[in-house]
C-alpha atoms as one frame of an Amber mdcrd trajectory, in Angstrom:
protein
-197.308  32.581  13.356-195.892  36.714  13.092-197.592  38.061   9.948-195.625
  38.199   6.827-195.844  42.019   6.353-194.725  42.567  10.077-191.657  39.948
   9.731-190.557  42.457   6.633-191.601  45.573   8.247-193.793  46.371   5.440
-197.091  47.715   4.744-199.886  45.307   3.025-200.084  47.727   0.393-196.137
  47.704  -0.094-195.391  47.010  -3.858-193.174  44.124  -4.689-190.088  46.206
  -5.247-190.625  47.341  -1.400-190.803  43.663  -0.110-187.847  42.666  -2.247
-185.922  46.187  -0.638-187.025  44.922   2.817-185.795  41.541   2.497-182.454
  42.780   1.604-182.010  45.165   4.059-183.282  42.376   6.819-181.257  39.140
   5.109-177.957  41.110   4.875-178.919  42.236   9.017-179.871  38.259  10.068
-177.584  36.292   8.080-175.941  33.447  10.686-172.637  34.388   8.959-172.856
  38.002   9.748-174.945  37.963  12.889-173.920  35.653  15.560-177.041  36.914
  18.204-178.670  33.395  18.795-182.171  34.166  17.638-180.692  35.408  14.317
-181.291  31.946  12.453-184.865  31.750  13.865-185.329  35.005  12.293-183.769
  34.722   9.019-185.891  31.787   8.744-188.987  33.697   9.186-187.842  36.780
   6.987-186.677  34.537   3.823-190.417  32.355   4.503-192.227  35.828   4.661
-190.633  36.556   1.099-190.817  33.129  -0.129-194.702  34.004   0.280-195.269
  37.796  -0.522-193.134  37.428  -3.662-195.202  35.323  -5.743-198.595  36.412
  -6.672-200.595  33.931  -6.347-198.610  32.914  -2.587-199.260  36.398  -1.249
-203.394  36.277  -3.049-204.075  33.855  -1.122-202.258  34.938   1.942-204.242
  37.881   2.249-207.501  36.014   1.435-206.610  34.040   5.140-204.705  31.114
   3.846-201.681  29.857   5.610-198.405  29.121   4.291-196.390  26.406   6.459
-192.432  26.079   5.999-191.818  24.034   3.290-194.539  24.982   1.082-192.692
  26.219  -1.949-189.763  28.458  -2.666-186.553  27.590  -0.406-186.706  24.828
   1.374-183.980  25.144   3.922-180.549  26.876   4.363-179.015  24.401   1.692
-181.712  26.099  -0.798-180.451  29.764  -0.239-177.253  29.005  -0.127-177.996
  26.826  -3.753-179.778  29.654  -5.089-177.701  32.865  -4.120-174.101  30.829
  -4.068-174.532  28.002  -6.800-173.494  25.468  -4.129-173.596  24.746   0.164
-172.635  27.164   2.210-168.969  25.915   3.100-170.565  22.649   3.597-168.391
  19.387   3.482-168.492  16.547   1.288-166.426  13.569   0.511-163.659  13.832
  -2.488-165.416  12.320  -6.035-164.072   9.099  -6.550-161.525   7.988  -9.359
-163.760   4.399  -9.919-166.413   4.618 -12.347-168.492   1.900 -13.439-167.909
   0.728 -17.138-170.497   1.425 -20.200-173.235  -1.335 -21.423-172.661  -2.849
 -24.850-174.541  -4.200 -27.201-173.683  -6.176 -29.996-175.956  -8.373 -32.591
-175.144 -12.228 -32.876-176.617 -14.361 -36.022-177.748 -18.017 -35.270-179.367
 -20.362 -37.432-182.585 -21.701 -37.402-181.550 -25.637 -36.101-179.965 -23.795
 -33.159-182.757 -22.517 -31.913-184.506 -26.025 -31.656-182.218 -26.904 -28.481
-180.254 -23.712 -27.824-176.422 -23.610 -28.814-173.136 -22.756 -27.382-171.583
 -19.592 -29.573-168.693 -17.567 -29.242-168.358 -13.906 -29.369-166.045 -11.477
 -30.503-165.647  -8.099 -28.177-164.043  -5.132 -28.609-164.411  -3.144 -25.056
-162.095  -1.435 -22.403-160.337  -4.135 -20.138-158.166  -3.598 -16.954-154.780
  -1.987 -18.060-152.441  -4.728 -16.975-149.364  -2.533 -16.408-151.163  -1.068
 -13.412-153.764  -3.015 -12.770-156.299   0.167 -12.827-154.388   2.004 -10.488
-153.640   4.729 -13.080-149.893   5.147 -11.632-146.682   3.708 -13.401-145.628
   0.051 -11.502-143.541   1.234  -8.168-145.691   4.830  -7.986-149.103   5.650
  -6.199-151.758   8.971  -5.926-150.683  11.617  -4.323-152.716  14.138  -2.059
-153.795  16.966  -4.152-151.875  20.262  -2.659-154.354  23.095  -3.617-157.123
  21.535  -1.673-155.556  19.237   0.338-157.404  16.170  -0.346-160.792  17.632
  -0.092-161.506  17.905  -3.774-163.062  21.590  -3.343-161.548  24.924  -3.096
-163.408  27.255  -0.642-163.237  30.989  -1.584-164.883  34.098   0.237-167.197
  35.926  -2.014-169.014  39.239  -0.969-172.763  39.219  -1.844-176.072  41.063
  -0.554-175.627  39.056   2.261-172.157  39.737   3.271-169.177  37.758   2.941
-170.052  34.047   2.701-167.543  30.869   1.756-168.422  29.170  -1.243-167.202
  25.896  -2.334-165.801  24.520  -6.174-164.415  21.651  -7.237-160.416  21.748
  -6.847-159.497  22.776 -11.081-155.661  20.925 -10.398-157.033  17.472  -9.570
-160.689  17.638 -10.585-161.986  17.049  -7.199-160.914  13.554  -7.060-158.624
  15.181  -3.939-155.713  12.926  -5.376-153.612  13.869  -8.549-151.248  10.944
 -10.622-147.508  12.185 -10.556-146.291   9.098 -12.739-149.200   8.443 -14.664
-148.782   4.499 -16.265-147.320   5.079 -20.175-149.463   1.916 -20.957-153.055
   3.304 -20.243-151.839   7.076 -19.738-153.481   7.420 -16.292-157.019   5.608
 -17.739-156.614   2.443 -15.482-157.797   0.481 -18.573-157.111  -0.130 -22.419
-159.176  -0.934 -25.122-159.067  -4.625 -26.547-160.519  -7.017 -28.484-161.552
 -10.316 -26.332-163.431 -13.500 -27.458-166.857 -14.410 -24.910-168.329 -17.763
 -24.460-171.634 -17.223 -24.666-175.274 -20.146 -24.128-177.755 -19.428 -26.377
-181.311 -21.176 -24.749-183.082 -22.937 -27.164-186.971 -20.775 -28.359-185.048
 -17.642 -28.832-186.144 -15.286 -31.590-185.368 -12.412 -33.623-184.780  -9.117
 -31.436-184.531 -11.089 -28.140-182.236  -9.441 -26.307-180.003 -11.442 -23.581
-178.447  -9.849 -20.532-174.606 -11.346 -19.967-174.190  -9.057 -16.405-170.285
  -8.123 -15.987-169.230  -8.569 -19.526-169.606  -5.206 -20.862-166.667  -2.523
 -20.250-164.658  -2.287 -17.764-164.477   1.006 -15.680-162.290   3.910 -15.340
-159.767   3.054 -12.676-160.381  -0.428 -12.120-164.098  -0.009 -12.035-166.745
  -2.518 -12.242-167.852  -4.102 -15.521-170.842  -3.105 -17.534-173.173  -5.811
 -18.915-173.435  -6.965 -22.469-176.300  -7.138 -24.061-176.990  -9.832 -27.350
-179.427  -9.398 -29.594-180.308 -12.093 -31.671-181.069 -12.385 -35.450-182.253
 -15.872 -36.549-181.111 -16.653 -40.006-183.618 -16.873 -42.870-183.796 -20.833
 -44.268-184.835 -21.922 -47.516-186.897 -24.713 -46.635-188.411 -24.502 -42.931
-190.142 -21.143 -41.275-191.513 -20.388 -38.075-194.550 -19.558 -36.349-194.423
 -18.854 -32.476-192.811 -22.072 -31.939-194.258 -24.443 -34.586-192.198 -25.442
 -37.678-193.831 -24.885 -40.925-192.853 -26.416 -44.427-194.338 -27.505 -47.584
-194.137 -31.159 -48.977-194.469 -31.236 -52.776-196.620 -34.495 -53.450-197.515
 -36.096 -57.330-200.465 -36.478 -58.283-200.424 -40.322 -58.005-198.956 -40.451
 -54.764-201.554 -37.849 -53.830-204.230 -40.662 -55.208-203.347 -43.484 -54.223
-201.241 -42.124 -51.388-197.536 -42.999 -49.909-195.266 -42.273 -47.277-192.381
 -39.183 -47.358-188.978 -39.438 -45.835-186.845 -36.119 -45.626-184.650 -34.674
 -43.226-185.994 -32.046 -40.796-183.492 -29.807 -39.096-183.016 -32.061 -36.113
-182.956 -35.355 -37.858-185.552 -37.492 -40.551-188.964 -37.660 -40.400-191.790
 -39.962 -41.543-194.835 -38.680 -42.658-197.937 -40.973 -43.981-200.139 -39.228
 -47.213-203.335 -40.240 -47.418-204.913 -41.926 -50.448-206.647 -38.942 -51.551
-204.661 -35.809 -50.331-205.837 -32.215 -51.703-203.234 -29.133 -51.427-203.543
 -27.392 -49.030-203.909 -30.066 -46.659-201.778 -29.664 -43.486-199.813 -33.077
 -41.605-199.128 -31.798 -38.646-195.660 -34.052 -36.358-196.219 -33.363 -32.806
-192.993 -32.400 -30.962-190.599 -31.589 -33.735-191.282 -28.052 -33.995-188.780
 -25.783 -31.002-188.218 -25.595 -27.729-190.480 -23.685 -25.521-188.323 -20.311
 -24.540-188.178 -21.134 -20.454-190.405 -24.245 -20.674-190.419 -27.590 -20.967
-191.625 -29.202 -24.278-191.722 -28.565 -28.131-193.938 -27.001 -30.859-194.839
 -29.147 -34.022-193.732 -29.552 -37.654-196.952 -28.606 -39.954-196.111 -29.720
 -43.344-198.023 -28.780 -45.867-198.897 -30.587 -49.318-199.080 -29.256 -52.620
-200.104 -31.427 -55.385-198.313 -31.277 -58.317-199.923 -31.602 -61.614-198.088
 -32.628 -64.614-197.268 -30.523 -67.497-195.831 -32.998 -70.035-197.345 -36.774
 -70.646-196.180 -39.498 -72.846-198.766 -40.976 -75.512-198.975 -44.118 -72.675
-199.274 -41.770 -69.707-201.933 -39.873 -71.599-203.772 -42.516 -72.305-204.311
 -44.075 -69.065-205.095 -40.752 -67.485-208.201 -40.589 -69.750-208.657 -43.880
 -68.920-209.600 -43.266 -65.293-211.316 -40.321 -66.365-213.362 -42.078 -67.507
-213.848 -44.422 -64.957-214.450 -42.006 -62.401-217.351 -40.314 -64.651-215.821
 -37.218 -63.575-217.772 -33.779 -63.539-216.783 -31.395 -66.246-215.186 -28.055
 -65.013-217.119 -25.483 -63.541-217.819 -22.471 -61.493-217.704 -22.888 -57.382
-217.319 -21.133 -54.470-214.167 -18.571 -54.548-211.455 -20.168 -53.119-208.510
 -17.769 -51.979-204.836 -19.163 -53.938-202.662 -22.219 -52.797-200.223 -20.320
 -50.901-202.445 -18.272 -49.050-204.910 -20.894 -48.370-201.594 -22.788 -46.976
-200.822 -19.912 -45.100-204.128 -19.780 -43.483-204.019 -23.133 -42.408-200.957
 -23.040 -40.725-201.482 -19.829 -38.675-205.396 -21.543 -37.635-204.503 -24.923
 -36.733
């Protein structure tokens, strides 16, 4: 490989200002737009790579320590690099005419479910308001009966090409064409309906399947239901997020069912059985002859559906014992009664217990 100071016809001791002086003179002299001899692109190639080099410190440092710098190590890469960095674009270079079709926008919107429908999933409905296709002209953008026209200030090409004199000569530069925006095709009759959009904006109802174990902030992809496109484009997606409704009587933990049965003291002694409704129908629970609070009866399969599985959580119900507040001369009587029959131990201190509610909540989140 020619030696960087020799390509530039400089000295090793040249000061920057000389190698950038050098390259001028010799870029302006090679440039394949201004020199046609048919080693001139070899040798632009070697004079811009030379300056690439001794134009950066710490490129030209190690340079003259005895390192070697290949093409492609840094600075331009090609002729599509100069041309991008003296020109702002290719070098007359050709590409095809931007296109009119644009994909549509995402959308998101939040849908509210209650707490029953997310035992089994539900079927919901929602309410839109997106671009659709313009049905006057079907996203064509052009009044019924009319269609595009070529562009005539670039011909169809979408760019303008002008001649611009730099430090390397005259070179053609390319723009997008300002008349049709380089789509290379302008709308004479543009549709009165969607003024030349292809689409309109509109407010349409989607059917939507809600699986059953969804939860708060789940989001669910719907693909091709979000906007549709500028000029007949293809649809975005719509995304749901879900917010599960707060209920009064049941919670939920991962995808167990919690709630609390309220149990009298009697039935708490002697014990009984509960009927109430759950959210997906009644259910029987047994209390056992001497229930505390806090206790937790757990109903295997009744909690919700496993989100992309097979099977169910469980209800955990549990008790709190309720004392009473106000007794009858008869009722108070027979409560000393057993009292006494049960020689009961008179108050005093124990082990620190945390409260009802948290000792509930404790249970249900261990079990």
């Amino acid at each position: 490989m020619a030696d960087h100071y020799e390509v530039l016809g400089v000295e090793r001791s040249a000061t920057p200002e000389e190698i950038k002086k050098a390259y001028r003179r010799l870029a302006r002299e090679l440039h394949p737009d201004v020199n046609s001899a048919p080693d001139a692109s070899e040798r632009f190639k070697e004079v811009t790579h030379a300056y690439d080099v001794l134009s950066d410190p710490q490129q030209r440092q190690s340079y003259d320590m005895g390192g070697q710098q290949g093409f492609g190590g840094g600075g331009f890469g090609g002729f599509g690099d100069i041309f991008e960095t003296f020109f702002g674009g290719g070098g007359g270079g050709t590409r095809p005419p931007r296109s009119r079709t644009e994909r549509g926008q995402d959308a998101l919107i939040r849908v509210e479910i209650e707490l029953a429908d997310v035992i089994f999933g539900t079927q919901h409905e929602v309410e839109v308001d997106t671009a659709v296709t313009c049905k006057t002209c079907g996203g064509s953008c052009c009044a019924p009966g009319t269609d595009l026209a070529t562009c005539d200030i670039c011909g169809g090409s979408g760019l303008i090409q002008r001649s611009v004199r730099s430090l390397l000569g005259n070179v053609m530069t390319s723009s997008p064409c300002g008349t049709c925006r380089g789509y290379g095709t302008v709308i004479p009759n543009p549709c009165p309906t969607c003024s030349g959009q292809g689409r309109v904006r509109a407010r349409r109802r989607i059917p939507v399947d809600i699986p059953a174990g969804v939860d708060t902030g789940l989001r669910l992809q719907m693909p091709g239901q979000g906007e549709v496109g500028a000029a007949g484009g293809p649809n975005g997606d719509l995304y749901l997020e879900i917010k599960v409704r707060h209920h009064d009587v049941f919670s939920r933990n991962g995808d167990d069912l919690l709630a609390t049965l309220e149990v009298q003291m009697t039935d708490a002694i002697l014990g009984t059985t509960a009927v109430f409704e759950s959210l997906d129908g009644p259910v029987e629970v047994e209390v056992k002859p001497g229930t505390q609070s806090a206790e937790v009866i757990t109903v295997k399969d009744r909690g919700i559906t496993h989100l992309r599985g097979a099977g169910r959580g469980d209800l955990k119900i549990g008790v709190q014992v309720l004392t009473p507040t106000k007794l009858n001369s008869k009722s108070r009587e027979l409560v000393q009664e057993l009292a006494r029959s049960q020689h009961s131990v008179p108050p005093h201190l124990s082990h620190f217990q945390q409260g009802l509610f948290q000792k509930l909540r404790d249970r249900f989140l261990n079990l």
